[in-house]
VOGU-3710 file (C-alpha; in Angstrom, 3 decimals, decimal comma):
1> xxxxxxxxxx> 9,079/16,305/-17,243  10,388/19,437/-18,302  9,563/20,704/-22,069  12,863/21,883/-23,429  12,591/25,065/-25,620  14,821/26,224/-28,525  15,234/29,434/-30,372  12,967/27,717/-32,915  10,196/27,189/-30,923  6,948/30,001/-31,425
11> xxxxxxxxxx> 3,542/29,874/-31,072  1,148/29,255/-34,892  2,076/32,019/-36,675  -1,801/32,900/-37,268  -1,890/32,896/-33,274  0,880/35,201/-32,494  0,354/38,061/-30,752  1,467/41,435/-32,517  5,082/41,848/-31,495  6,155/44,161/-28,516
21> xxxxxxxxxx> 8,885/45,855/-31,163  6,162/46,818/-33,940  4,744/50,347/-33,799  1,537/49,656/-32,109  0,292/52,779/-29,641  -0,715/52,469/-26,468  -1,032/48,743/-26,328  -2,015/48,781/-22,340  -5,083/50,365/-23,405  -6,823/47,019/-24,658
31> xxxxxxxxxx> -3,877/44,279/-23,719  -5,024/41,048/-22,335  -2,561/40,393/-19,193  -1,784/36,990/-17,949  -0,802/36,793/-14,775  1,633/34,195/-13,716  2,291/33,094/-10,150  5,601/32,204/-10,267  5,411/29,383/-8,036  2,637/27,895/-8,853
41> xxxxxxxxxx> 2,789/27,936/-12,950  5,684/25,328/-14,330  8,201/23,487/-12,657  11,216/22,827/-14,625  13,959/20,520/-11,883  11,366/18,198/-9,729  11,731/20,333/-6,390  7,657/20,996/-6,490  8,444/25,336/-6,436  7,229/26,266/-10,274
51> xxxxxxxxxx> 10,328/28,475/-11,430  11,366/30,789/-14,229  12,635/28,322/-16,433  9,541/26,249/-16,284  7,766/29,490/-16,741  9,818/30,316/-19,707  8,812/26,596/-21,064  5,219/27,077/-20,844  4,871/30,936/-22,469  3,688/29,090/-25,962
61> xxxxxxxxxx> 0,593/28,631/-23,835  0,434/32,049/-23,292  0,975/33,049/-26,748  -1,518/30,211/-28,182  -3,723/31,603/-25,865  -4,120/34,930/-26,986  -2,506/37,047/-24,305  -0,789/40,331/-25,220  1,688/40,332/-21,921  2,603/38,072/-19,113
71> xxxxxxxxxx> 2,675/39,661/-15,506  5,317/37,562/-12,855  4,656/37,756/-9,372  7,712/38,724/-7,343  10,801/36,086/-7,938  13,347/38,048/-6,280  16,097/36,747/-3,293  13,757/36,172/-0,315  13,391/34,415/2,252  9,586/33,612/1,453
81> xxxxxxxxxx> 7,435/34,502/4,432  5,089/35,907/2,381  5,214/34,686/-0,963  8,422/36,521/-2,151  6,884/39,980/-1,446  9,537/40,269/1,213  12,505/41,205/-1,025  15,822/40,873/0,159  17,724/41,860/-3,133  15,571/43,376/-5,726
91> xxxxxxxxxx> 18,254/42,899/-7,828  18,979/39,094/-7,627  16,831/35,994/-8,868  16,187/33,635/-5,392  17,829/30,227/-5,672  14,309/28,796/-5,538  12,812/30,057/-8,883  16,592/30,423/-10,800  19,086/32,938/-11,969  19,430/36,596/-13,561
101> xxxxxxxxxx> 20,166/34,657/-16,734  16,948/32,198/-16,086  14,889/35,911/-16,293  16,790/36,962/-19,536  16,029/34,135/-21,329  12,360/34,372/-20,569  11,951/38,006/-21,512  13,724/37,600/-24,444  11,636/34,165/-25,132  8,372/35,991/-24,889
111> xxxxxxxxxx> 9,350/38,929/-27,083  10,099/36,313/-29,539  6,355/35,457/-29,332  4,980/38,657/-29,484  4,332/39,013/-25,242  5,851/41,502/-23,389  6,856/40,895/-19,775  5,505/42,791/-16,204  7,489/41,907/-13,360  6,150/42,860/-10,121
121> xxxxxxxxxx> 7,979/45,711/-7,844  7,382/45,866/-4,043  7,983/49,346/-2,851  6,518/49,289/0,448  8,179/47,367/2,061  11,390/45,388/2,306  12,134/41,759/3,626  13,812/42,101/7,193  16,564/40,224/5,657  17,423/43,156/3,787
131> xxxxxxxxxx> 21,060/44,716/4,218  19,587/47,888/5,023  16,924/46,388/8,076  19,910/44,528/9,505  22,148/47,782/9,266  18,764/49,855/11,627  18,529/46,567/13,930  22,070/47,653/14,313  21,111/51,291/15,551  22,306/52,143/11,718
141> xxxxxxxxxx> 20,008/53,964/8,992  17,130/53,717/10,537  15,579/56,813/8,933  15,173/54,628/5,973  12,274/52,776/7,630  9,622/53,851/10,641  10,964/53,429/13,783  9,859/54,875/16,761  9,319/55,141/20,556  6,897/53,106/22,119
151> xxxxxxxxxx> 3,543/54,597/24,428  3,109/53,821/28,149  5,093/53,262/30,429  8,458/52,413/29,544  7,350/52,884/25,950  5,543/48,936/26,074  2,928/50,053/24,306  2,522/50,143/20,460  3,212/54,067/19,172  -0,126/53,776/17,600
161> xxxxxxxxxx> -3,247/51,508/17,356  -2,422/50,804/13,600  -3,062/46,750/12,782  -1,445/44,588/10,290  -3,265/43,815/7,026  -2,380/40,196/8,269  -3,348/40,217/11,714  -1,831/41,986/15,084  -0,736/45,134/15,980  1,545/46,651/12,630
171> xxxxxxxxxx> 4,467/47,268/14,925  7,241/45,384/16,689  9,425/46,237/19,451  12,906/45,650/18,982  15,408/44,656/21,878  16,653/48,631/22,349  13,094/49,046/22,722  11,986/51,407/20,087  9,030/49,971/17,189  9,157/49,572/13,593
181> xxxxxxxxxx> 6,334/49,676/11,309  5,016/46,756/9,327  2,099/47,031/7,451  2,109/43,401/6,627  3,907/40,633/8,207  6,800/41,348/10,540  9,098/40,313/8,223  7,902/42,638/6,056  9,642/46,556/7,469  8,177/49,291/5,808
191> xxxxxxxxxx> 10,304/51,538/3,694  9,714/55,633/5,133  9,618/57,299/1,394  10,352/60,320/2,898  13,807/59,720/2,997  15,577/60,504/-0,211  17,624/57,067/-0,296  15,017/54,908/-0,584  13,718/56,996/-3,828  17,341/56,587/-5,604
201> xxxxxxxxxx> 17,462/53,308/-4,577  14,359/52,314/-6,553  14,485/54,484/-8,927  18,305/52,204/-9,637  15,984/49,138/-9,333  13,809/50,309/-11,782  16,622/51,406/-14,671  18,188/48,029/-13,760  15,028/45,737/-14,737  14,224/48,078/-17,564
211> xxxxxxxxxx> 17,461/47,785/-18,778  17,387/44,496/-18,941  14,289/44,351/-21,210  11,121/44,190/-19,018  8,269/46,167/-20,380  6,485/47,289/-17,266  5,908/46,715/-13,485  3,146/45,895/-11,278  3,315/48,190/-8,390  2,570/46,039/-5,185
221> xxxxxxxxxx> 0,793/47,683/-2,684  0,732/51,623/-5,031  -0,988/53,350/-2,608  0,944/52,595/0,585  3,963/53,956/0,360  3,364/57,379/2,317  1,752/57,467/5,708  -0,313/60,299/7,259  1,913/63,185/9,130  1,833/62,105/12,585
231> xxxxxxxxxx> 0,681/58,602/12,403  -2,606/59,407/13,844  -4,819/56,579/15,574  -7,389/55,435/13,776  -9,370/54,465/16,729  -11,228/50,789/16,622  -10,365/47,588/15,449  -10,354/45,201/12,273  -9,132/47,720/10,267  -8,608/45,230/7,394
241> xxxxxxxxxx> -12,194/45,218/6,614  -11,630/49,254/5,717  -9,193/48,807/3,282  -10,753/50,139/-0,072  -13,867/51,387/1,893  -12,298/55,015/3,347  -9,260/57,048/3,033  -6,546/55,400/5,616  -3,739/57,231/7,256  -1,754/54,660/6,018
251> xxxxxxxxxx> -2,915/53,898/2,831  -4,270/55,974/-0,339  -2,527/59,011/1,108  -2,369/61,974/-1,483  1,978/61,768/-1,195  1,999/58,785/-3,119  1,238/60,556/-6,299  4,185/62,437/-6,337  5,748/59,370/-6,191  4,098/57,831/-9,335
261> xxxxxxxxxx> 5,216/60,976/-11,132  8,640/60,606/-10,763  8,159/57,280/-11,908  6,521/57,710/-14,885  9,229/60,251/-15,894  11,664/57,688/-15,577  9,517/55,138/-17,886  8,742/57,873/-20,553  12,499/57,993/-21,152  12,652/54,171/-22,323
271> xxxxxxxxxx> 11,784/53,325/-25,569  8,977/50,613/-26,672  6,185/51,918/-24,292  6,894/50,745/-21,019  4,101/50,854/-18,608  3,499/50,316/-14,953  0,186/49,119/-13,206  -1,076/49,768/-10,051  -2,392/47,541/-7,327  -3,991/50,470/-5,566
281> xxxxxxxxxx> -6,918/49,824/-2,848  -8,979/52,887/-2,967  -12,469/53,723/-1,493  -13,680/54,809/-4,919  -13,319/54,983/-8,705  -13,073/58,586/-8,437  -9,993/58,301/-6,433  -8,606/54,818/-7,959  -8,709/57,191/-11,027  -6,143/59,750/-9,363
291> xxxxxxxxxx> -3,367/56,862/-9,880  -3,730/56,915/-13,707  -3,907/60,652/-14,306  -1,747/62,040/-17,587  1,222/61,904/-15,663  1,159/58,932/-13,470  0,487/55,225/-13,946  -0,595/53,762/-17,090  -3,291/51,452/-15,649  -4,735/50,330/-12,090
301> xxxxxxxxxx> -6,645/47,135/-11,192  -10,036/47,927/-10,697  -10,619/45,941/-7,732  -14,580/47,394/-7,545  -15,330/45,350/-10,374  -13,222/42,170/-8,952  -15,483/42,521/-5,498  -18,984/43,043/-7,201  -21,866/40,190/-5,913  -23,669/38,550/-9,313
311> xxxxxxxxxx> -26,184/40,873/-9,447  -27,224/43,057/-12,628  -27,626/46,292/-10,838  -24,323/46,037/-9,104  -22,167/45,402/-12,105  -23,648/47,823/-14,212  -23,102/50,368/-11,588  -19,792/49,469/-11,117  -19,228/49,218/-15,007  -20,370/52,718/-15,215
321> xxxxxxxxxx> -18,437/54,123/-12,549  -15,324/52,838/-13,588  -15,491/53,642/-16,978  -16,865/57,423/-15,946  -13,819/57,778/-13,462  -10,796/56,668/-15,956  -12,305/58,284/-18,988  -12,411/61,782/-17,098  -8,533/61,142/-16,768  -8,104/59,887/-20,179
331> xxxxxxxxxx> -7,285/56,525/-19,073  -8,051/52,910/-19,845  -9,780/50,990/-17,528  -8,901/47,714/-16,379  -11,017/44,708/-15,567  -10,188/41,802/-13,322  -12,029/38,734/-11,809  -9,183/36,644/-9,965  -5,638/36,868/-8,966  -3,400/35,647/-6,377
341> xxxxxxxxxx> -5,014/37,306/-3,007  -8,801/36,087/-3,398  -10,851/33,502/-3,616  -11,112/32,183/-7,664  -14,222/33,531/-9,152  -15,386/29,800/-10,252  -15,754/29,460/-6,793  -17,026/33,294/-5,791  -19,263/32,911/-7,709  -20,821/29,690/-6,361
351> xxxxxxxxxx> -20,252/25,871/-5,840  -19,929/23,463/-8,143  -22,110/23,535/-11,972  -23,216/27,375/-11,058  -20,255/29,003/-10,107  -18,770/27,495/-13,467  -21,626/28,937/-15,485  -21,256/32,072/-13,742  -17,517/31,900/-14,128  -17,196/31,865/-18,153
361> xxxxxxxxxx> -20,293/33,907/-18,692  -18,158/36,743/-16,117  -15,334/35,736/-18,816  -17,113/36,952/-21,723  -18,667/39,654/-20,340  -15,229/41,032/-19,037  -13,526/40,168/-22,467  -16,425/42,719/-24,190  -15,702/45,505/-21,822  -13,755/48,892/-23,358
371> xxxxxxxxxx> -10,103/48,742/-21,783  -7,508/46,117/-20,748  -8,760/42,640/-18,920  -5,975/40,797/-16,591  -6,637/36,462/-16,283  -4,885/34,677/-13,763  -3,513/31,290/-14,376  -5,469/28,637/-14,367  -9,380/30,790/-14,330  -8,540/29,981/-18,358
381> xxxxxxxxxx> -9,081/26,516/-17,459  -12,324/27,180/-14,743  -10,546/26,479/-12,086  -12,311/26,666/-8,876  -10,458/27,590/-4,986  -9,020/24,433/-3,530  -11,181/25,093/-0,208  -9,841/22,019/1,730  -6,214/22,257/2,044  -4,802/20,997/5,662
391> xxxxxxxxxx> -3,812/23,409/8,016  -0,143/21,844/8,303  0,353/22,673/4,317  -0,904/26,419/4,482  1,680/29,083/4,089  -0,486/32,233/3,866  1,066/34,338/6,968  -2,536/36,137/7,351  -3,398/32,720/8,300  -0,841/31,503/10,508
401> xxxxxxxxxx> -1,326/35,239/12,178  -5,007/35,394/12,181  -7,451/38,293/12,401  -6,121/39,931/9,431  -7,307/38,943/5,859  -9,490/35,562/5,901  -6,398/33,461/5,320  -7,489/31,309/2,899  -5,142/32,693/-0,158  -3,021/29,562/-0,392
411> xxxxxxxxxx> -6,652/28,267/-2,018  -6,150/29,883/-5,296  -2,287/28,976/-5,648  -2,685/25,176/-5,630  -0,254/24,006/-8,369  -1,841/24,411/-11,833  -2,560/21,167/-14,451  -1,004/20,973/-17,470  -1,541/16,863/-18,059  -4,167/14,475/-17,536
421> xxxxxxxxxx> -1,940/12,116/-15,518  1,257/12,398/-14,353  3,420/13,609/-11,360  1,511/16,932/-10,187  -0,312/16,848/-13,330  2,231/17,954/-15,570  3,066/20,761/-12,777  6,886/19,281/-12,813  8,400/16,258/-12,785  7,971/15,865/-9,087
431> xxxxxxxxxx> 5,256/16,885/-6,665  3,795/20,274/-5,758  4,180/22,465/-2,864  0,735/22,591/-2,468  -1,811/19,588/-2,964  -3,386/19,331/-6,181  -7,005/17,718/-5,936  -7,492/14,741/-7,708  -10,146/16,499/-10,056  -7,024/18,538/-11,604
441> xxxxxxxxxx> -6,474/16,165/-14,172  -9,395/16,853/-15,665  -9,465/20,120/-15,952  -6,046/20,354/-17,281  -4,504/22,173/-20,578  -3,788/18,363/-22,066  -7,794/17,604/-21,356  -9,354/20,355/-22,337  -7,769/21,124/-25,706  -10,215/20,476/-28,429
451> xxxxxxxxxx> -13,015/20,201/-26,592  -15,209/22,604/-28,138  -17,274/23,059/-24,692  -14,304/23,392/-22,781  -13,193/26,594/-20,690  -10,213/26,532/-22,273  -11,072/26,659/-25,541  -13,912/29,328/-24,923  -11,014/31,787/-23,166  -9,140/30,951/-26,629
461> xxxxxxxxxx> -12,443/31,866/-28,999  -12,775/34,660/-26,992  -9,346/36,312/-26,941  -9,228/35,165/-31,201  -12,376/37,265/-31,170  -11,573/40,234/-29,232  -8,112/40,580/-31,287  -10,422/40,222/-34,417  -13,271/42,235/-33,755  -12,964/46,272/-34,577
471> xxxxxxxxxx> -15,463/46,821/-32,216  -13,636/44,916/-29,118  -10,642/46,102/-27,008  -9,762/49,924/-26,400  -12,475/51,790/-26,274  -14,321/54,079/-23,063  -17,806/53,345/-23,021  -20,658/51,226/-23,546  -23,931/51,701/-24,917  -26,374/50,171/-22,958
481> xxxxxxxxxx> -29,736/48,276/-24,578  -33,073/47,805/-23,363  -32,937/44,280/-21,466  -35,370/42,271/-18,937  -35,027/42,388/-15,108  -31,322/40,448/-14,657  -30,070/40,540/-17,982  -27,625/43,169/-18,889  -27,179/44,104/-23,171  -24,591/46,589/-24,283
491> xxxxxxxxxx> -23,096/47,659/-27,703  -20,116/48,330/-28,855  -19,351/50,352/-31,792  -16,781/49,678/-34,323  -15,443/52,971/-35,757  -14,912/52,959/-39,385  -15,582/48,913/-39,605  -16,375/47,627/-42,922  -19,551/45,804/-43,583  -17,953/42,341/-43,263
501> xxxxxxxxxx> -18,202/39,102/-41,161  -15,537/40,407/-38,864  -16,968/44,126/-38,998  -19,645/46,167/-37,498  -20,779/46,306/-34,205  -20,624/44,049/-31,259  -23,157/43,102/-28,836  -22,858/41,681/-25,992  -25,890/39,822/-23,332  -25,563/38,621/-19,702
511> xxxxxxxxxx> -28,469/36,642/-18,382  -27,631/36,806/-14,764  -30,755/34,927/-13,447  -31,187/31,098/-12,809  -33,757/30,706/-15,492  -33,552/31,302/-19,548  -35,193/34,932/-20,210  -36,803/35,722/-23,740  -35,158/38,126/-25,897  -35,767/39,749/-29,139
521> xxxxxxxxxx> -32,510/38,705/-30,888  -30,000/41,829/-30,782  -28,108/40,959/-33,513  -28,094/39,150/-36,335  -25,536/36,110/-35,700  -23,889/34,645/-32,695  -20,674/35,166/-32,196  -19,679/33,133/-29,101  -21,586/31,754/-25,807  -20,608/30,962/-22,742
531> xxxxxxxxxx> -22,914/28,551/-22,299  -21,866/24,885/-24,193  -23,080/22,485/-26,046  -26,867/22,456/-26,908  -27,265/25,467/-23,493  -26,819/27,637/-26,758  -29,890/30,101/-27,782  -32,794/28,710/-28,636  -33,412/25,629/-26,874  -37,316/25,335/-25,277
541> xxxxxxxxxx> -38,025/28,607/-27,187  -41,734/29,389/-26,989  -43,878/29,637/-29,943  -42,620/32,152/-32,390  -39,157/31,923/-31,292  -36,049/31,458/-33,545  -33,723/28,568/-32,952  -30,049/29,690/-33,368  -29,009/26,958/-36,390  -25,269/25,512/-36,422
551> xxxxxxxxxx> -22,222/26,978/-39,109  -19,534/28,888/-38,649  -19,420/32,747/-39,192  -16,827/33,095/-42,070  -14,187/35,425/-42,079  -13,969/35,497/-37,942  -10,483/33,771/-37,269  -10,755/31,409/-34,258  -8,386/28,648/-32,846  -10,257/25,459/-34,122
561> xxxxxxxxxx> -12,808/23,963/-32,900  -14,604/27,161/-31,992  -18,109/27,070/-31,679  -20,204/29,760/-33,739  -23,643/30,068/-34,219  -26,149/31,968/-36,920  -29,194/33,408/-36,519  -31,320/33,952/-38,938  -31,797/36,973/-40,989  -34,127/39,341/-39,243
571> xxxxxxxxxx> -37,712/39,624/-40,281  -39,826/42,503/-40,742  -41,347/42,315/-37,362  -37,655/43,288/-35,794  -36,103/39,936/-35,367  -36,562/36,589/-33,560  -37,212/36,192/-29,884  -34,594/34,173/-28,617  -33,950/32,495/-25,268  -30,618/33,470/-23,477
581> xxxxxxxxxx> -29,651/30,493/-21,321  -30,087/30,779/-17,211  -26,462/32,389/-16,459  -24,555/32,975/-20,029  -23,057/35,554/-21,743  -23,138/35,873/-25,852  -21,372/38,301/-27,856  -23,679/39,069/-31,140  -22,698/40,632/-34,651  -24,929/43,765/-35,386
//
């Protein structure tokens, strides 16, 4: 059933975000980002395609959460072969998710509870329903994409040996017989940003969404958009598996920054900080960095963090490097652990019990990082990859086209669970588009809200926390502590913090092992654990170790029932040994 929402509805005051018209400064630098795939979040008319109205229903959510901006995947006029990142009018709303006036209402909704609103562009590449693809099938404009004359005899052959991201050669022949360029799916043209149309045209697409009140985009595919002079071969197969390994001629070419400029020019002349965010593949942090320089994008998804194994080494490189890159530009960094493309961490991470320990330890540890964290719907609620959907219901084109990507992205897009029971779990008042297990009930918003172990309600400790804490949020580095083999400890320093409950510094553990590791106690309360229930601190200590007693820190503002712990005051010898629990993260107060 649809949840009607008036004017009068907001989110508990004491839960509100700060609101996107106050003064704050540079808010991307520490914002929490939701992201919401349109079509999988909230379905408000029964056809089983989540929409913007149902969207627009469920943003309390957001806001009780403790997210600072909600990102929407593309819902622009398309005819869907790839999700909606074919675009067919960038300025229209597709039937399937509502109307122009659908989007106003939900940008002006979440401004009334303090979120501000990313709407994804897709520059790269058009749908080949577009006006101006049907005007070059017609022989008219074609300078706006990449066509060209075929090799071999009779030009048959390809004009290079480029492959699609999805699978295939990245060209098709059209009936004159000359090739266009797609990147992607065949559907999917790309734009040639050499021509000086296809700049004014989005740079119009951009004033148009701005004007109507959206506070940033997501830039689909940022470092695509110019290819190498010549098109040069790259000369073997699966070329997929390079992407974000080496410098492509077709992607992360040094053009596209000129591009981003001009861009951010455009933004700077808004008011109310707009921002833009780049999804930007590149081989390293030094050159993912180049995106986010002074005068270019605001923030880019650091995807090395995203693909690091559970291993302590690895994510403390990777931590390092990414905070040494941005900070050398003067730029936040951005941490991510799912989104609509891969495989949900829950199950990354392993099956079942682990890869949920794993999961909301990964959660915490993110949360404590300096910079600006992005959750995707639904990891909030530990969410694992639907791994056995039949083939007849997929609609991932990498998987109907094979050879490309693995395929398997309709996994994380399942329909998300609102209810315990109910059609599609609260989904909408029909089914979904995609089959929901029957586990989903379970691990829905209805079921785990106030259930202090929950996911749910750690994500919502956590984010109360991080808003709280001086020492959380913006920041660009980390001070790392002595710690055992597989256990990472960091600090972070609150500048100028009082002395009380909510003051001070912050530090944070990951025991990244399968077994409990002993600890002298690095603070001198608990903040928050991943790890539930009586896996807290403490439990089988050996001799001489502190158990972490029960109470509440005061003065640290959490949505009830949050679970706190204290640790006694440290003795003379330097403090309890503790026992961090096999796979958990805690945040302590120093």
């Amino acid at each position: 059933m649809a949840h009607e929402l008036t004017s009068s509805v907001q989110a508990p005051e004491d839960l509100r975000p700060a609101s996107p018209s106050g003064d704050r400064t540079g808010w991307w630098r520490e914002a929490v980002i939701y992201q919401v795939y349109v079509r999988s979040f909230a379905d408000s008319d029964g056809d089983g395609i989540g929409d913007l109205r149902g969207a627009r229903e469920r943003l309390p959510h957001l806001a009780r959460l403790g997210a600072d901006a909600v990102w929407l995947t593309p819902f622009y006029a398309s005819p869907q072969a790839d999700g909606g990142y074919d675009v067919a009018d960038y300025r229209a709303v597709d039937p399937l998710f509502g109307d122009l006036a659908d989007a106003d209402d939900l940008v002006r909704t979440a401004h009334d509870l303090g979120l501000r609103v990313i709407v994804d562009i897709v520059p790269n590449h058009t749908s080949d329903r577009h006006p101006w693809f049907r005007e070059a099938l017609a022989g008219r404009g074609r300078n706006r994409y990449h066509f060209r004359p075929g090799k071999g005899p009779g030009g048959s052959l390809p004009p290079n040996d480029w492959e699609s991201v999805f699978g295939g050669p990245a060209w098709t022949r059209v009936p004159d017989g000359e090739w266009y360029l797609h990147l992607f799916a065949p559907e999917q043209p790309d734009l040639n940003w050499d021509d000086e149309e296809v700049r004014a045209e989005f740079e119009s697409v951009f004033r148009f969404w701005l004007d109507l009140g959206v506070d940033g985009f997501r830039v689909d595919v940022a470092h695509g958009m110019v290819k190498a002079p010549g098109m040069p071969d790259i000369g073997h197969g699966e070329q997929a598996r390079l992407i974000g390994t080496q410098q492509l001629p077709f992607f992360d070419q040094d053009g596209v920054h000129e591009i981003h400029r001009a861009w951010r020019r455009l933004l700077d002349t808004y008011e109310g900080e707009r921002i833009a965010v780049a999804e930007a593949w590149a081989p390293s942090a030094e050159r993912l960095a180049l995106y986010v320089r002074p005068d270019e994008l605001h923030q880019a998804f650091n995807f090395q963090f995203l693909n690091c194994p559970w291993d302590a080494d690895a994510l403390r490189r990777v931590i390092d490097d990414s905070l040494r890159a941005t900070t050398s530009v003067g730029a936040p960094t951005t941490w991510v652990l799912s989104n609509h493309d891969v495989v949900r961490h829950t199950t990354r991470y392993g099956e079942g019990a682990t890869g949920l320990r794993r999961a909301r330890a990964a959660a915490l540890l993110m949360l404590a990082l300096p910079g600006s964290a992005y959750v995707y719907q639904g990891e909030e609620l530990g969410l694992p990859e639907v791994t056995e959907l039949p083939d007849e219901v997929r609609q991932d084109p990498a998987f109907l086209r094979g050879e490309g990507q693995d395929g398997l992205r309709d996994g994380c897009r399942v329909p998300i669970p609102w209810t315990a029971a109910g059609p599609s779990y609260g989904f909408g008042p029909g089914g979904s588009w995609l089959p929901q297990p029957a586990s989903w009930g379970g691990l829905s918003v209805e079921a785990q809200t106030g259930d202090p172990d929950s996911t749910l309600e750690l994500y919502r400790s956590a984010l109360a926390l991080r808003r709280e804490h001086p020492a959380l949020g913006a920041g660009d580095a980390v001070e790392w502590l002595p710690a055992p083999d597989g256990v990472l400890a960091f600090r972070r320093r609150a500048e100028g913090a009082g002395d009380g409950p909510a003051g001070g510094d912050l530090v944070c553990t990951v025991n990244l092992t399968d077994r409990p590791v002993a600890l002298r106690a690095p603070g001198c309360r608990v903040l928050l654990a991943s790890a539930p229930g009586d896996g807290l601190p403490g439990d089988g200590a050996p001799e001489g170790a502190g158990p972490l007693g029960g109470g509440a820190v005061p003065g640290i503002k959490v949505p009830p029932p949050a679970r706190e712990s204290a640790v006694p005051a440290a003795s003379g010898d330097g403090g309890r040994t503790v026992l961090l629990p096999a796979e958990s993260c805690i945040w302590w107060a120093s």
